[in-house]
C-alpha positions in Angstrom: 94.1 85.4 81.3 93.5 87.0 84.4 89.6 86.8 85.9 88.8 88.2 89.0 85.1 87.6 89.1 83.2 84.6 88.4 79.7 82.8 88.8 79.4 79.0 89.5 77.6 76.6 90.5 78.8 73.3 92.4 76.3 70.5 93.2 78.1 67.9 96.0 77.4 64.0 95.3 74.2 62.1 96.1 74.2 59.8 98.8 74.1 56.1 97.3 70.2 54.1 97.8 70.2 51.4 100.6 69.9 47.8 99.4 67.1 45.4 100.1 68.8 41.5 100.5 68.3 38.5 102.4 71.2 36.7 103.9 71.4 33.2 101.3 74.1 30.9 102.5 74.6 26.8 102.4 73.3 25.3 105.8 71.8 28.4 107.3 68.0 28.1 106.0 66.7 31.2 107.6 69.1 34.0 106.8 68.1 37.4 107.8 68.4 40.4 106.1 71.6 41.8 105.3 71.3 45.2 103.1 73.7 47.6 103.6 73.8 51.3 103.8 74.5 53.9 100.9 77.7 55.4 101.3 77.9 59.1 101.1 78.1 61.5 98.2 81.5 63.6 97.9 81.8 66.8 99.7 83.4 70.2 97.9 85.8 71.9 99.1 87.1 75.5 98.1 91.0 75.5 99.2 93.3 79.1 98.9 96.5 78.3 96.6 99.0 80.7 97.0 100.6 79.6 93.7 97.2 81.2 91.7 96.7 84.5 90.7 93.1 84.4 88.7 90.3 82.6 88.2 90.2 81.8 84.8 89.9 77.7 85.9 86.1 78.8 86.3 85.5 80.8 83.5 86.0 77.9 81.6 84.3 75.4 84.4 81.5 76.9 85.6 79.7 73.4 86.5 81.8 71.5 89.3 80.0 68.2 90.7 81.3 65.9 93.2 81.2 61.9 92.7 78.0 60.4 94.2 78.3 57.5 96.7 77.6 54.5 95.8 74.8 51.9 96.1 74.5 49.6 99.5 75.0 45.7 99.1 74.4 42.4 100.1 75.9 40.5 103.1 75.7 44.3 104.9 78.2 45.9 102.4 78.3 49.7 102.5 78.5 51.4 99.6 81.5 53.7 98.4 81.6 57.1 99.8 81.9 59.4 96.9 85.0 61.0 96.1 85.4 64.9 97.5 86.0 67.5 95.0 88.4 69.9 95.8 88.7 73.5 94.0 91.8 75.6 94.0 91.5 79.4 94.5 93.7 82.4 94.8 94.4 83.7 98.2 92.1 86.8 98.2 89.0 85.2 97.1 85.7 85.9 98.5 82.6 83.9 98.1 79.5 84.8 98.1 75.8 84.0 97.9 73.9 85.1 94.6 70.9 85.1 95.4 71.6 86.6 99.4 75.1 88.7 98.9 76.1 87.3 101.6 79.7 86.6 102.3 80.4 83.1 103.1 83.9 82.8 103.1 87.1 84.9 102.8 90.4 83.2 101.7 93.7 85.7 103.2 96.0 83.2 103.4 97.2 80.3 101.5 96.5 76.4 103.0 92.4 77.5 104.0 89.6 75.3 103.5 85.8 76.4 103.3 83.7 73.7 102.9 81.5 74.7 100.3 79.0 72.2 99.6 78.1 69.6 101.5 77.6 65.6 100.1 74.2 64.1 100.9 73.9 60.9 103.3 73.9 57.7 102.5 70.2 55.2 103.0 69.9 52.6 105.2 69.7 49.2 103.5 67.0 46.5 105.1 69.7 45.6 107.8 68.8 48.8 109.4 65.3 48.2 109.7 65.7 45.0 111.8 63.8 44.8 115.2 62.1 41.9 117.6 58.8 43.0 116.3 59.7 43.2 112.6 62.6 40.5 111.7 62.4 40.6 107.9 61.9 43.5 106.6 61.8 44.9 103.1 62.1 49.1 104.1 65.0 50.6 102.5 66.0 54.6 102.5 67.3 56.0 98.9 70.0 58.3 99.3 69.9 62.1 100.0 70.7 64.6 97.0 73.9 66.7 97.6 73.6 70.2 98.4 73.5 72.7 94.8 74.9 75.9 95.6 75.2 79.1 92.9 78.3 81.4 94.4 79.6 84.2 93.2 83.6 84.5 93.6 85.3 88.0 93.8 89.0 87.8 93.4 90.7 91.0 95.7 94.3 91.3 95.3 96.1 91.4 98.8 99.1 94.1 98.6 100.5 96.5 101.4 100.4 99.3 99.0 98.1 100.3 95.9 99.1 102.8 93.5 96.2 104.4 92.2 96.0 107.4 89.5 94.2 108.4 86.4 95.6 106.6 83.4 99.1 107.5 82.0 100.2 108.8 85.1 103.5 106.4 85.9 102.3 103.8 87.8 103.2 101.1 85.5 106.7 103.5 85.0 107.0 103.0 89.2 106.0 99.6 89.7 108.4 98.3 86.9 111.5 100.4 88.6 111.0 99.6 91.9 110.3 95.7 91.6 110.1 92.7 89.5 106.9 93.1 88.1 107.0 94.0 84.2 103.4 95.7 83.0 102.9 96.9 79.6 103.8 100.5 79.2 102.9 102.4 76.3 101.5 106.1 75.6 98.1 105.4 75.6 95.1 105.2 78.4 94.2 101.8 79.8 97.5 100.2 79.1 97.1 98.5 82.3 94.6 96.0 81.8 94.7 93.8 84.9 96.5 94.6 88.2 99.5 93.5 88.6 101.8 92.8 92.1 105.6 93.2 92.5 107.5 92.9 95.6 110.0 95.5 96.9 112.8 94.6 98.7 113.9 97.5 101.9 117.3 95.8 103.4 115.7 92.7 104.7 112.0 93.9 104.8 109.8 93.4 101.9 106.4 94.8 100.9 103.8 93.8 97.9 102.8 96.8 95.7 99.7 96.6 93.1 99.2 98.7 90.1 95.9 99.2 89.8 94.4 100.2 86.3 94.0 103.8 85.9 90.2 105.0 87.6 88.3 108.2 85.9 85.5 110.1 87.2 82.4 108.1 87.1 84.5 104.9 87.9 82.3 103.4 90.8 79.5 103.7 88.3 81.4 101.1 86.1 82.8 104.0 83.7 86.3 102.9 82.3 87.5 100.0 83.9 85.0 100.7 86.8 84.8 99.0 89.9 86.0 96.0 88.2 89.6 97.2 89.8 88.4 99.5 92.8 87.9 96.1 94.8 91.4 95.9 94.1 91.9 98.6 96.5 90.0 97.6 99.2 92.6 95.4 100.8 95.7 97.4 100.4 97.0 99.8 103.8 98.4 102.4 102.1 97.2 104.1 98.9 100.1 106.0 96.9 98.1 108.2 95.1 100.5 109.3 92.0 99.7 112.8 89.9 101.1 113.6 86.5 102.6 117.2 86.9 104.2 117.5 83.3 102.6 119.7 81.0 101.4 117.4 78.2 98.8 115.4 80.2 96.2 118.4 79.0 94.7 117.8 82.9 95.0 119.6 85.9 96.7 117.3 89.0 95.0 118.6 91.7 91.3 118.5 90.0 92.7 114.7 88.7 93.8 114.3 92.5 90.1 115.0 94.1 88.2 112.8 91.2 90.1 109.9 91.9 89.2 110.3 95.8 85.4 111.1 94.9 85.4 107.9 93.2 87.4 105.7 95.7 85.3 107.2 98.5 81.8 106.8 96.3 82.9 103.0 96.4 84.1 102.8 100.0 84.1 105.9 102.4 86.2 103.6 104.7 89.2 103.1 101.8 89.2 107.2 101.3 90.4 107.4 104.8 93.3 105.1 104.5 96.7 106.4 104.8 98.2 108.3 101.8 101.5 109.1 100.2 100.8 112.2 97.2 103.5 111.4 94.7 104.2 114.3 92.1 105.7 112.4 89.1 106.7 113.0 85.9 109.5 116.2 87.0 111.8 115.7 84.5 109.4 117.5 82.0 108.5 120.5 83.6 110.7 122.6 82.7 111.1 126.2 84.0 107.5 126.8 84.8 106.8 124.5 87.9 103.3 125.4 88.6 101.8 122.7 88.7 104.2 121.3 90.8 103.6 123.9 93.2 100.0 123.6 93.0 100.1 119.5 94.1 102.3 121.1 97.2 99.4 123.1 98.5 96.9 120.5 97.9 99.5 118.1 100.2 99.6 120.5 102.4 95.7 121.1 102.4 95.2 117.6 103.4 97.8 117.2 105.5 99.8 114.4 102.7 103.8 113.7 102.5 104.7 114.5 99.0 107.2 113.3 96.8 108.3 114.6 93.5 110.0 111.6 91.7 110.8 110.8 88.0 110.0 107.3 87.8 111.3 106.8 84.1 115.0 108.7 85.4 114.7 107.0 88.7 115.0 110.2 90.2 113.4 110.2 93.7 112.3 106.2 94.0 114.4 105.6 97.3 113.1 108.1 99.2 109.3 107.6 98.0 110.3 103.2 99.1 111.6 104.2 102.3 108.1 106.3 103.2 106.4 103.5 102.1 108.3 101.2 104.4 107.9 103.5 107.4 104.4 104.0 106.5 103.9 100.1 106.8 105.8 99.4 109.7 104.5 102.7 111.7 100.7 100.8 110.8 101.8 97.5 111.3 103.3 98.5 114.7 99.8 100.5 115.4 97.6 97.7 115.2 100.1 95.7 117.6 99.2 97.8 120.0 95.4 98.0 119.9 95.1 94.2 119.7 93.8 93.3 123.2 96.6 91.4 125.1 95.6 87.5 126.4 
């Protein structure tokens, strides 16, 4: 089940009371006291696992609590600290704040540890209390509660390159030729439920690619699948924006071409502005009349795009379209080499 946003709420352990005791030992008639100190409540940690994909754990464990520490003893015995809970996210979580929005962490790569909520201290037992002035005293601390925090967690897939396209365009067609991945493909909208990743291999380069499920006007408003998948986008460096051309789609490319941009720029102008490669699919059933093939070539042209015009289900123009998106990758990779400020 893949879950890519999730509410929950963590409290981190309590720190364990201080003890009140008096030393009591054969031959020594005036023992002092001897009340040791809470140990701490359990910390929790958030920690990115590159072997996740979702968060379902949390849809199902919304309540995580860390062990509390345990009580002081006698004869100056701290208490046990309480064991630290760790939680396993994808890479490409971001946690927020409910009630504030604000981002408190951002997990892009795997190995990366937020603490999230921190275990309260430990009392001091009598021990603590002991000074020339006051040599038997009965004061104790009880131990501090453990932080409670309510976070939000956003799942954003991280890919070099996002196909994005109305529904029933090919992307699911493209994705499956060019890589590993294997999303369900059928002749109907929305058959693309959940993004999906594959990685394409260019001689000893490789790039992730995500499908994202198909947007429609009034997307960023949470029409269709909404912004549920536009995050998606926001992490990927190149959008491969890919237009159905045949004539059965009953839609007009180009009109499909600037709804899909409203929407992506409605969500974030800064993603609408990210490179682009126009892909033209679907050839292989246009038939004499090529149209609307030569209406997506003035639209590239318009907005200054590199245009392909593949068949993903005949494999008919895939290597060229991989090796653009290569170039594309490595011309942007090598661009922000150079306006990182040398040491």
């Amino acid at each position: 089940m893949f879950i890519d946003q999730v509410k929950v709420f963590l409290q981190a352990g309590k720190g364990g009371n201080g003890c009140v005791s008096f030393r009591r030992e054969h031959g020594v008639p005036k023992g002092g006291p001897d009340g040791g100190r809470g140990g701490n409540g359990g910390h929790i940690y958030f920690l990115a696992d590159e072997g996740l994909n979702s968060l379902s754990y949390f849809r199902f464990h919304p309540i995580n609590k860390a062990k509390s520490g345990a009580n002081g003893e006698g004869s100056n015995r701290r208490g046990k600290q309480g064991a630290d809970l760790e939680l396993r996210l994808p890479v490409g979580t971001v946690v927020k704040d409910v009630r504030t929005g604000e981002v408190l962490c951002d997990f892009l790569r795997s190995g990366q540890k937020y603490l999230a909520a921190k275990g309260g201290k430990g009392g001091r037992g009598n021990a603590s209390f002991v000074s020339s002035t006051h040599q038997a005293p009965r004061e104790h601390e009880p131990g501090n509660p453990g932080e409670e925090k309510e976070l939000m967690l956003e799942l954003k897939l991280i890919a070099d390159i996002g196909l994005v396209g109305f529904p029933n365009v090919g992307k699911s067609i493209l994705i499956s030729k060019i890589s590993a991945a294997r999303p369900l493909i059928a002749d109907y909208p929305f058959t693309t439920l959940i993004p999906h990743l594959g990685v394409v291999d260019v001689g000893e380069r490789s790039f992730v690619v995500a499908d994202i499920p198909g947007l429609i006007e009034g997307a960023h408003l949470g029409h269709g699948l909404g912004v549920k998948f536009l995050r998606h986008i926001e992490r990927t460096k190149v959008l491969v924006h890919i237009l159905d051309v045949s004539p059965y789609s009953g839609r007009d490319p180009v009109h499909d071409y600037k709804v899909v941009m409203k929407e992506i720029e409605a969500f974030n102008p800064e993603m609408a502005r990210r490179h682009q490669i126009l892909v033209a699919n679907k050839t292989d059933l246009l038939g004499p009349d090529k149209k609307r093939l030569e209406a997506v070539k003035k639209l590239a042209k318009k907005e200054g795009l590199a245009l392909f015009a593949i068949s993903a289900l005949k494999n008919e123009g895939l290597k060229k379209l991989i090796s653009a998106m290569a170039e594309a990758l490595e011309r942007l990779n090598e661009e922000n080499t150079e306006r990182r400020p040398s040491r």
